[in-house]
C-alpha positions as a Markdown table, in Angstrom:
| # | Residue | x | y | z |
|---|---|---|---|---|
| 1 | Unk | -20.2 | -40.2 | -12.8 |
| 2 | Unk | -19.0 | -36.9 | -13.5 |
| 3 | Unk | -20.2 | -35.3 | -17.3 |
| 4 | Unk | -16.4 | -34.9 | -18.1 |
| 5 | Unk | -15.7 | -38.7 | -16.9 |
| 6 | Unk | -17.9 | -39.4 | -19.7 |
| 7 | Unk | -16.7 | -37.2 | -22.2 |
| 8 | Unk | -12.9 | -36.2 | -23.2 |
| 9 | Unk | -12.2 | -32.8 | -22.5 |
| 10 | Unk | -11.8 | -30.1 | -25.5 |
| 11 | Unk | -8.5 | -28.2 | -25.0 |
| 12 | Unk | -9.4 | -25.2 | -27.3 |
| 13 | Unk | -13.2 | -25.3 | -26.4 |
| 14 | Unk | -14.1 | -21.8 | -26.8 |
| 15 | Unk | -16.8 | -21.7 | -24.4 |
| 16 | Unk | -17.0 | -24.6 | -21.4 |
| 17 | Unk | -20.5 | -23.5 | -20.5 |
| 18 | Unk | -22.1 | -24.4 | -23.5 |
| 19 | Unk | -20.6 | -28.1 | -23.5 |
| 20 | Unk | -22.5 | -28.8 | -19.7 |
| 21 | Unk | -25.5 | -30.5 | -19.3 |
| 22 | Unk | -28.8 | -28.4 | -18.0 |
| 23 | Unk | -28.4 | -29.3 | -14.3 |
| 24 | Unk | -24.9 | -28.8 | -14.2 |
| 25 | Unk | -23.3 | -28.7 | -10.6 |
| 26 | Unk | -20.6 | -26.7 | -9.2 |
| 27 | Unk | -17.8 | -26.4 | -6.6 |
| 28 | Unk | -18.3 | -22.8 | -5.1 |
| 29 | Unk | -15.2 | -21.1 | -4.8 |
| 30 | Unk | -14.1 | -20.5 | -1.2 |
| 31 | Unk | -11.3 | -18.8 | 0.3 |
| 32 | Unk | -8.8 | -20.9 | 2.3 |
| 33 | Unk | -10.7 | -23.6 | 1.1 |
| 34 | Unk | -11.0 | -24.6 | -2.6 |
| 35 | Unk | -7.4 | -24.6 | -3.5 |
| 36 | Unk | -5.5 | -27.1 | -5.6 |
| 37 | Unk | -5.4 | -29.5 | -2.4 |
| 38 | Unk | -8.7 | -29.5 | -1.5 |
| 39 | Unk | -10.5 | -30.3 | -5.3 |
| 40 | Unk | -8.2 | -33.1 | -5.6 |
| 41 | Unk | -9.9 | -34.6 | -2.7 |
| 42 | Unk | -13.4 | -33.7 | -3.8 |
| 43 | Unk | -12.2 | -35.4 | -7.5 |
| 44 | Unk | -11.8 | -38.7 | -5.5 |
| 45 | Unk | -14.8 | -37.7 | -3.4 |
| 46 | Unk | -17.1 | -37.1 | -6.2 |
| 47 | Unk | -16.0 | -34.6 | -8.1 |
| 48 | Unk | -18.6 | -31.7 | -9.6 |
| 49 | Unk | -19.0 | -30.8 | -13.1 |
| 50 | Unk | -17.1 | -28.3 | -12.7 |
| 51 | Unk | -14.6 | -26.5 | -10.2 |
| 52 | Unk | -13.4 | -22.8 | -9.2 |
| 53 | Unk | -10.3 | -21.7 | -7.5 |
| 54 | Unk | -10.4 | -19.3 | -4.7 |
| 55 | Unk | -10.6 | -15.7 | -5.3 |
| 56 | Unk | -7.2 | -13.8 | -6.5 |
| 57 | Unk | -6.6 | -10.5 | -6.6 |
| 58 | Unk | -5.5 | -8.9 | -10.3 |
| 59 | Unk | -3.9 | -6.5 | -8.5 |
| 60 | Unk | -1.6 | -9.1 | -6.6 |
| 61 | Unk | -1.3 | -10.6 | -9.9 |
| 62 | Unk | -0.1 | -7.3 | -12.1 |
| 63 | Unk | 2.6 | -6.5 | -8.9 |
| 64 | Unk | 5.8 | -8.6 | -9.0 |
| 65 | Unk | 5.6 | -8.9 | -5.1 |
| 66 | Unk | 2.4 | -10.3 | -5.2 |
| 67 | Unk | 2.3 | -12.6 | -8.8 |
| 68 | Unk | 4.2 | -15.4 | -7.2 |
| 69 | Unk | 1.4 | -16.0 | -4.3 |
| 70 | Unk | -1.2 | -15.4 | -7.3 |
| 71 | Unk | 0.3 | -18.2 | -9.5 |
| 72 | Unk | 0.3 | -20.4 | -6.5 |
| 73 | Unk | -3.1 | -19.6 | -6.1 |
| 74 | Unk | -3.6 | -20.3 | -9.4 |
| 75 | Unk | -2.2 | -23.6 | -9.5 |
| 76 | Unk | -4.2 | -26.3 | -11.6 |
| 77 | Unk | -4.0 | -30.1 | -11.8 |
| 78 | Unk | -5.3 | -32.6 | -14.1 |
| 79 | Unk | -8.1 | -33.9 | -12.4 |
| 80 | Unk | -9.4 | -30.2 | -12.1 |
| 81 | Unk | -10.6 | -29.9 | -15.5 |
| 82 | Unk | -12.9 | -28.4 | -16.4 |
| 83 | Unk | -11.8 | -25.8 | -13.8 |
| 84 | Unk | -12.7 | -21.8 | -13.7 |
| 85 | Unk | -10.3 | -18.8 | -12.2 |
| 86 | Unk | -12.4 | -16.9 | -9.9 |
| 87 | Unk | -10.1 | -13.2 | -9.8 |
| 88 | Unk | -11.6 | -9.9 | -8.0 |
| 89 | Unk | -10.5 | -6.5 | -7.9 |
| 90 | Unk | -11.2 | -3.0 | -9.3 |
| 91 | Unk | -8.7 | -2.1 | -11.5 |
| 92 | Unk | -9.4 | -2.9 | -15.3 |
| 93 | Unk | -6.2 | -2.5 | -16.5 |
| 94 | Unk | -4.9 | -5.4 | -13.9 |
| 95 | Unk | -8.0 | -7.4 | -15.2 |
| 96 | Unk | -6.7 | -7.2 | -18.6 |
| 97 | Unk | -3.4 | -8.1 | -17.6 |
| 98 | Unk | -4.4 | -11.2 | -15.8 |
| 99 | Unk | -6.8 | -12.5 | -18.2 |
| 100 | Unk | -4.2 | -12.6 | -21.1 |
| 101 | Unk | -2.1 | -15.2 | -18.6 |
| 102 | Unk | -5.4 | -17.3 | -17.5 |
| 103 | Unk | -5.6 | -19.0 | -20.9 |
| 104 | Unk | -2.2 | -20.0 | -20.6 |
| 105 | Unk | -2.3 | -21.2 | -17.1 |
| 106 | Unk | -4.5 | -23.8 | -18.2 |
| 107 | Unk | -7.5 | -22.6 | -17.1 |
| 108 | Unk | -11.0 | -23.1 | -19.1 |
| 109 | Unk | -12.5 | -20.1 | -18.3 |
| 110 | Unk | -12.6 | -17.1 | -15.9 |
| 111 | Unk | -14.9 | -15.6 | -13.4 |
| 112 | Unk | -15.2 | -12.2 | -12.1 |
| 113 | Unk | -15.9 | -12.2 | -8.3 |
| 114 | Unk | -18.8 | -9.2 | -7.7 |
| 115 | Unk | -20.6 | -11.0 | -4.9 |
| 116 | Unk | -18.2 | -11.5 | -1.9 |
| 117 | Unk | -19.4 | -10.2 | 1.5 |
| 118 | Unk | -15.6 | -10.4 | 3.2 |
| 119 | Unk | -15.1 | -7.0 | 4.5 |
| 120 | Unk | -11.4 | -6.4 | 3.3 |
| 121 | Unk | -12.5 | -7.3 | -0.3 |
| 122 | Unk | -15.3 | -4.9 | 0.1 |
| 123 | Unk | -13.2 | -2.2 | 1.3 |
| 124 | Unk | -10.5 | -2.3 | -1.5 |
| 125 | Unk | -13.7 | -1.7 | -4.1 |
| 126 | Unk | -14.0 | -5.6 | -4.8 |
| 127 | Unk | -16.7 | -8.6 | -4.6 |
| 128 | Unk | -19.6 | -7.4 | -3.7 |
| 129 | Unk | -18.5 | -3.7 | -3.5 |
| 130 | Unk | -18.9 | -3.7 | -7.2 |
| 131 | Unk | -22.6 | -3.8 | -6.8 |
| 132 | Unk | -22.4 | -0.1 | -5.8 |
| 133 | Unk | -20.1 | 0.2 | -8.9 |
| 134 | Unk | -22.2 | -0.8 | -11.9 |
| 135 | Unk | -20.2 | 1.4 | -14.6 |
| 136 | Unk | -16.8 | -0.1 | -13.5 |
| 137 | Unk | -18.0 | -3.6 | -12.7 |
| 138 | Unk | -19.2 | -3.4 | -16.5 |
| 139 | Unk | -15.4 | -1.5 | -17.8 |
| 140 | Unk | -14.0 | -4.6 | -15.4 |
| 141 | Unk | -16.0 | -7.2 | -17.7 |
| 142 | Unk | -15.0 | -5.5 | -21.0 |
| 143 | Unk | -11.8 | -5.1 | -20.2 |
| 144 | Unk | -11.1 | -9.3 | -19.4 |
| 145 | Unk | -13.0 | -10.6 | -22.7 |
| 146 | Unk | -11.1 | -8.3 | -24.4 |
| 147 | Unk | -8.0 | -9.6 | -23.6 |
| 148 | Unk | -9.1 | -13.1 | -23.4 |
| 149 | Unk | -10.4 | -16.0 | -25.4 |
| 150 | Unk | -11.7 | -17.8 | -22.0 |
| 151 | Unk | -15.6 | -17.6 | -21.5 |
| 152 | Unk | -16.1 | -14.8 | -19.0 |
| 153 | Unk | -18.5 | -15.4 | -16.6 |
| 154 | Unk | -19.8 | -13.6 | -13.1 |
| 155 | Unk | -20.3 | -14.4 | -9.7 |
| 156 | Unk | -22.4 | -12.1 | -8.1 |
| 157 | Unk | -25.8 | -11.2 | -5.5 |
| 158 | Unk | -29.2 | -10.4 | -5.2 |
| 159 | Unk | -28.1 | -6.8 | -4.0 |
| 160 | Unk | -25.6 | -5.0 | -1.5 |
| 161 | Unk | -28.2 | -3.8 | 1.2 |
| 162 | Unk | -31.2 | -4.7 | -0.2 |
| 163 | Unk | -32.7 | -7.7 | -1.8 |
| 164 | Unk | -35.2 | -6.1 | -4.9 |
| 165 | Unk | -31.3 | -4.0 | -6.0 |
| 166 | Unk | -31.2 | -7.9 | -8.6 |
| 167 | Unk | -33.9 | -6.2 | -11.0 |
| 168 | Unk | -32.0 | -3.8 | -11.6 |
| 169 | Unk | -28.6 | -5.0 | -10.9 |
| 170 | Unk | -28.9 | -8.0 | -12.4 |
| 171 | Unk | -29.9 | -6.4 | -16.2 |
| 172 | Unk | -27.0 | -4.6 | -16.1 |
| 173 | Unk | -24.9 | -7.7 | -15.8 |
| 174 | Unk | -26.6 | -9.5 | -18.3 |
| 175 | Unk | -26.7 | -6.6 | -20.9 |
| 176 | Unk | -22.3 | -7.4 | -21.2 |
| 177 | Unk | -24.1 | -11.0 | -21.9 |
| 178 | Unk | -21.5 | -13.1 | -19.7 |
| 179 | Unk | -21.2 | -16.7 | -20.8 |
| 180 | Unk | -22.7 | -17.9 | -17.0 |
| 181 | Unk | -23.9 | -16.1 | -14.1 |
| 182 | Unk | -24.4 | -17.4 | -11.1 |
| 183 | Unk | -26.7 | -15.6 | -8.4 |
| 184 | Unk | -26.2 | -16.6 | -4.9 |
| 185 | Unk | -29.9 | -15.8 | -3.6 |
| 186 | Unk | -28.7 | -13.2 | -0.5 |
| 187 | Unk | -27.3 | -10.0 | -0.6 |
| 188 | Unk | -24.2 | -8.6 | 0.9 |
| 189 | Unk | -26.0 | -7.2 | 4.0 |
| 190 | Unk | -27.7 | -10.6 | 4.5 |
| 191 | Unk | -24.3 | -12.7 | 4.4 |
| 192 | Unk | -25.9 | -16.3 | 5.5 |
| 193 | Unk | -27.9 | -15.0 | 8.8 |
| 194 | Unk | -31.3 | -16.0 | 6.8 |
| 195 | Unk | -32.4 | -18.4 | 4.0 |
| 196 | Unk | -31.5 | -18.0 | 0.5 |
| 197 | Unk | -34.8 | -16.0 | -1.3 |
| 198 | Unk | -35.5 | -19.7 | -3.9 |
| 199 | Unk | -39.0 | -18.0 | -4.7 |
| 200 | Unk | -37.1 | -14.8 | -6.2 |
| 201 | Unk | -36.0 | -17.6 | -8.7 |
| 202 | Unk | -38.4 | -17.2 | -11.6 |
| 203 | Unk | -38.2 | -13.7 | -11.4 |
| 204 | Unk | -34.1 | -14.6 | -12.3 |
| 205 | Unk | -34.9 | -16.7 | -15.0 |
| 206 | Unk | -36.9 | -14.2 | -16.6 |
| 207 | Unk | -34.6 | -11.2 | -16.7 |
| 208 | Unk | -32.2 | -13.7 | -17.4 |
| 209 | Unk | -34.4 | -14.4 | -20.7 |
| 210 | Unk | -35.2 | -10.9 | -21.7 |
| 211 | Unk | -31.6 | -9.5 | -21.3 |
| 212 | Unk | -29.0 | -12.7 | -22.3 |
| 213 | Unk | -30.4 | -16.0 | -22.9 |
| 214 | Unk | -27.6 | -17.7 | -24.5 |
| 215 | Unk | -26.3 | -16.6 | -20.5 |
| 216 | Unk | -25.6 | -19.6 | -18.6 |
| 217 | Unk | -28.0 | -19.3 | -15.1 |
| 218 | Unk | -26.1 | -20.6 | -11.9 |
| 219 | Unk | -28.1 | -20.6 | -8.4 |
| 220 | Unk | -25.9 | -20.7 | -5.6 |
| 221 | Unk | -27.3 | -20.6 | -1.5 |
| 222 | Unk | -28.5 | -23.0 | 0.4 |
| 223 | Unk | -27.8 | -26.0 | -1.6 |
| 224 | Unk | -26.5 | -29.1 | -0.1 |
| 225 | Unk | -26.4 | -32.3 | -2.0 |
| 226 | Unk | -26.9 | -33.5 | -5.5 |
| 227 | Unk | -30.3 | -34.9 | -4.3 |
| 228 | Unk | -31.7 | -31.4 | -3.5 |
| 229 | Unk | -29.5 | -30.5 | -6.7 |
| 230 | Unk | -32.3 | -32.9 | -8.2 |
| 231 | Unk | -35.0 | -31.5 | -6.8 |
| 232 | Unk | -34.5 | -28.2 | -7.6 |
| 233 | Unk | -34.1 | -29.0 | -11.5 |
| 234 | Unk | -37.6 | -30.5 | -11.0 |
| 235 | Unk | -38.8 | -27.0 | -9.5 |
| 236 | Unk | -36.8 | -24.9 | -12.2 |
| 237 | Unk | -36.2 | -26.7 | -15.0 |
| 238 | Unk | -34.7 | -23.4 | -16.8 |
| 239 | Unk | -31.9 | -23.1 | -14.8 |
| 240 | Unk | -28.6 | -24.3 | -15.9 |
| 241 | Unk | -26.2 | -25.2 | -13.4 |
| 242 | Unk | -26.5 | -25.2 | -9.7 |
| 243 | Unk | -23.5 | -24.4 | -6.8 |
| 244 | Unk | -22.7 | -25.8 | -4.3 |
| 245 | Unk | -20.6 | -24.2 | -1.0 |
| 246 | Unk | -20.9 | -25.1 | 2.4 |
| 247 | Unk | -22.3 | -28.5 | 1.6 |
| 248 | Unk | -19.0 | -29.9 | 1.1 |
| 249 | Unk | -18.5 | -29.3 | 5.0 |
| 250 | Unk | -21.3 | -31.5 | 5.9 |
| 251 | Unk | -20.0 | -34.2 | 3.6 |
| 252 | Unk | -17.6 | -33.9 | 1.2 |
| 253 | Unk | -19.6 | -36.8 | -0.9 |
| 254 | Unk | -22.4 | -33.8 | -1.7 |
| 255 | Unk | -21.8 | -33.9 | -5.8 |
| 256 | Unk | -22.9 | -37.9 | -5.5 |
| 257 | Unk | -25.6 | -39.3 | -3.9 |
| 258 | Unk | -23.1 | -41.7 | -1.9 |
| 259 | Unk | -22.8 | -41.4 | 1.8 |
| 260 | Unk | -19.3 | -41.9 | 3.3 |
| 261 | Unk | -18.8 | -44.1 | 6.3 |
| 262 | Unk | -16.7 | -43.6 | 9.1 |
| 263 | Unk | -13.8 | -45.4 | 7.1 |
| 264 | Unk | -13.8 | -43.4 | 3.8 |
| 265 | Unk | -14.3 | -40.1 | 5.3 |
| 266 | Unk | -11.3 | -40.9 | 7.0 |
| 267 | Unk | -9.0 | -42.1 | 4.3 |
| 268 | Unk | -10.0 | -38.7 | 2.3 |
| 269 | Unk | -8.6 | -36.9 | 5.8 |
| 270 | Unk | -5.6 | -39.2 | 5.1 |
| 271 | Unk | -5.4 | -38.6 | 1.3 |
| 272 | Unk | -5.5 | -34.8 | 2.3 |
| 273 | Unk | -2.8 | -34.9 | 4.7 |
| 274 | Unk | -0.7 | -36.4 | 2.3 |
| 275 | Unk | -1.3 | -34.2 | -0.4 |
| 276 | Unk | -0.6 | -31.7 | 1.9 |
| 277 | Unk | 3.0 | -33.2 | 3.0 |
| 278 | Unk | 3.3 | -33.1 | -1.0 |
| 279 | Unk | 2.6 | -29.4 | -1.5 |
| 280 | Unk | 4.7 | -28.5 | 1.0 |
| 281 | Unk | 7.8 | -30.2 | 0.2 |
| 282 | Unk | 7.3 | -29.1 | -2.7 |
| 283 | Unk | 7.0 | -25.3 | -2.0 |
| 284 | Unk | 10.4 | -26.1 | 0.5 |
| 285 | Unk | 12.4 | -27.1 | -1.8 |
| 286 | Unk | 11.3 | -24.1 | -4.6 |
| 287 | Unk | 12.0 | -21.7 | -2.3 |
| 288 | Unk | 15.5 | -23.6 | -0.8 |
| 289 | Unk | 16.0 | -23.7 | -4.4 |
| 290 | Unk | 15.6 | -19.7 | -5.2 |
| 291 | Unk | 17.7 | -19.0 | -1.8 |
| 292 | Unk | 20.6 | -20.9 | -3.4 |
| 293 | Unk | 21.1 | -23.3 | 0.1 |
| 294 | Unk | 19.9 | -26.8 | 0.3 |
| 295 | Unk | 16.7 | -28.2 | 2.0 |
| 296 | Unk | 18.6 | -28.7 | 5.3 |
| 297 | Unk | 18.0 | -24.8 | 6.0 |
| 298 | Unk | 14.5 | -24.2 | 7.4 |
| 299 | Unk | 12.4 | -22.6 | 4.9 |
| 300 | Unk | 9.1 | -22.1 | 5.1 |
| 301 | Unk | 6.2 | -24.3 | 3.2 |
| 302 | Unk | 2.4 | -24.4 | 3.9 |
| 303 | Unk | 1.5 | -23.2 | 7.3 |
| 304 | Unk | -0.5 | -25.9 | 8.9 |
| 305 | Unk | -3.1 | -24.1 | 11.4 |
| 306 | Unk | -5.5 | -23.4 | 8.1 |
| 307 | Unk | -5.5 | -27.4 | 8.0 |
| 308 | Unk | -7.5 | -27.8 | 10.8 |
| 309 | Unk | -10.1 | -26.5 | 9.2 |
| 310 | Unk | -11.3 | -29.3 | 7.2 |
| 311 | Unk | -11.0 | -31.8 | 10.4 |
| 312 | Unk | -14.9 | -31.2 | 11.0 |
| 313 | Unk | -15.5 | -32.5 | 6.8 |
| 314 | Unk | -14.2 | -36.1 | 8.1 |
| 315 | Unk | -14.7 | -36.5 | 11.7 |
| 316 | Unk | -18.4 | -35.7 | 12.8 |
| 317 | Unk | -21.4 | -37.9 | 13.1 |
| 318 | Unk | -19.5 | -41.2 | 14.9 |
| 319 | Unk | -19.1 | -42.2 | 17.9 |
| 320 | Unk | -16.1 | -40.7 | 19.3 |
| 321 | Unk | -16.0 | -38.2 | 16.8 |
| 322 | Unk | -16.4 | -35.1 | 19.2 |
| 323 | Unk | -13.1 | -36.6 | 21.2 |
| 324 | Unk | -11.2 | -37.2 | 18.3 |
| 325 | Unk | -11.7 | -34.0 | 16.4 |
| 326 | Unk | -10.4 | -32.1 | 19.6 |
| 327 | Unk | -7.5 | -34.0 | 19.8 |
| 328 | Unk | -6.2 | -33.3 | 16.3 |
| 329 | Unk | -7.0 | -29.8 | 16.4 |
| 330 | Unk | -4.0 | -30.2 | 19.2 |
| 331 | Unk | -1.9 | -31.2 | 16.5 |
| 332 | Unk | 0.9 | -29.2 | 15.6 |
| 333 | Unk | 1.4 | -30.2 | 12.2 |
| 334 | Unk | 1.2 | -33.5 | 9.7 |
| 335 | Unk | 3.1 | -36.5 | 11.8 |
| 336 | Unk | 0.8 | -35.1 | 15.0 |
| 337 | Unk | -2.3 | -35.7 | 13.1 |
| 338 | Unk | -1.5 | -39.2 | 11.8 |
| 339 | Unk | 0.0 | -40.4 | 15.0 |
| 340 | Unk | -3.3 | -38.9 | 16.5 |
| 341 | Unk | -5.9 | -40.4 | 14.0 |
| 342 | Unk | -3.6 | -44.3 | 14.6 |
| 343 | Unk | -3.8 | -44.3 | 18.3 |
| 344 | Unk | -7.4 | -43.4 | 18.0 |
| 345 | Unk | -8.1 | -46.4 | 15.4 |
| 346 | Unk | -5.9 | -48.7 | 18.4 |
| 347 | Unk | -8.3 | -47.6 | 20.8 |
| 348 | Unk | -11.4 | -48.3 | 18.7 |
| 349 | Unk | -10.3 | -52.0 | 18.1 |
């Protein structure tokens, strides 16, 4: 069970981190992946001690064409609590901007994205680009917690070409004393092509010691499971929390040590598609609504390709499973899927 299953949540807490348990375990954010949708599903999974959003762009947020996808990025739900806004982007002003609204979004705290490898982000001076920007990455930082009573935290790597750029990237991070930082253990140039550097851990710790240690330590790469979660806190008893990413597509049960049979994985494909169907009647009918016509006019809601995604998270590892996953990624939308997934479960009788 989940620290905050045990423990009623704080509204006006000012600082999330410090109410975690040493061990702590995280939801990475993801993009096209960790959306409102998808953590409600890992809540009834096995939810993590804490979740992030995906990444959203200040800049999107501080332009009126772009603020109404940013809130819908945004979007929170009760069983996300305690739940962090990951935003990214270059412009201080816009991080001020946003950061005033994140508190009242409903948000516990906020997270500055200097570590993604995506070459779009990269190119507009974002994620990991940052790296190569210490002086505004550190104006970026000022700029939010001075516009904000949220805990602001960072997200970042070892390095943007090389993996010994942490000693002295990472000081320079933890001199603006962030309340959490989480180091995924590659660097930009890496991506995931080779293993996340663990034995550069203690090294971490330390300069996380000499330059902030009221700074919240978060290891992220490579991590798969709440039993290597265990292990690790064995290993490295002074870190704080640990993050977890592309586990969840190998089993979407990774924050517990439960493993999901061919029946549950398969009602949490079902709880998704309907949570889908929700979202997007709901988005059809705020957008019917803003139009001024009824729901009879064809409006747009969710697209449904990105959905097919998450098929491999619930169908793998059975027998059949090859077969039925290429079936649904046939599928051209919701009532496909399910009629799919029922004349599978006829056949299988």
């Amino acid at each position: 069970m989940s620290f905050w299953r045990k423990h009623a949540i704080i509204k006006d807490m000012k600082n999330v981190w410090a109410e975690l348990p040493r061990g702590f375990t995280v939801l990475a954010p993801m993009e096209g992946v960790t959306d409102v949708i998808f953590r409600q599903v890992i809540a009834r999974a096995g939810r993590p001690d804490v979740f992030f959003t995906e990444f959203t762009n200040v800049s999107s947020y501080a332009s009126e064409r772009g603020r109404a996808n940013a809130l819908e990025r945004l979007k929170v739900v009760s069983t996300d609590a305690p739940i962090i806004a990951q935003i990214w982007g270059k412009n201080p002003e816009h991080f001020s901007e946003l950061s005033v609204a994140l508190g009242e979004l409903g948000f516990q705290g906020l997270d500055i994205n200097m570590g993604c490898p995506d070459r779009h982000v990269n190119a507009a001076g974002g994620g990991a680009a940052m790296i190569r920007t210490p002086e505004l990455a550190v104006e970026c930082i000022r700029r939010a917690r001075a516009a904000t009573q949220l805990p602001v935290s960072v997200k970042t790597r070892l390095g943007y070409s090389y993996v010994d750029e942490f000693r002295e990237w990472l000081p320079i991070l933890l001199k603006e004393e962030p309340a959490a930082l989480t180091v995924h253990l590659r660097t930009r140039k890496e991506m995931s092509k080779v293993p996340a550097h663990f034995e550069l851990i203690p090294e971490i710790i330390g300069l996380t010691k000499a330059f902030s240690p009221q700074t919240k330590l978060i290891i992220n790469g490579d991590i798969k499971d709440l039993t290597q979660v265990k292990e690790l806190m064995q290993k490295y008893p002074q870190v704080d929390g640990y993050m977890i990413g592309r586990g969840v597509f190998e089993n979407p049960y990774c924050f517990t040590e439960h493993v999901g049979t061919r029946e549950e994985l398969l009602g949490l494909l079902h709880y998704q598609l309907d949570l889908f169907d929700e979202e997007d009647m709901r988005l059809k009918r705020e957008r019917a609504t803003a139009l001024g016509e009824g729901l009879e006019t064809a409006v747009r809601g969710l697209p449904f390709d990105p959905l097919k995604r998450f098929f491999k998270i619930y169908v793998h590892s059975f027998a059949g499973a090859a077969e039925l996953r290429a079936r649904l990624m046939e599928c051209r939308d919701t009532r496909e899927v399910r009629k799919a997934l029922a004349e599978w479960e006829f056949e299988e009788e």
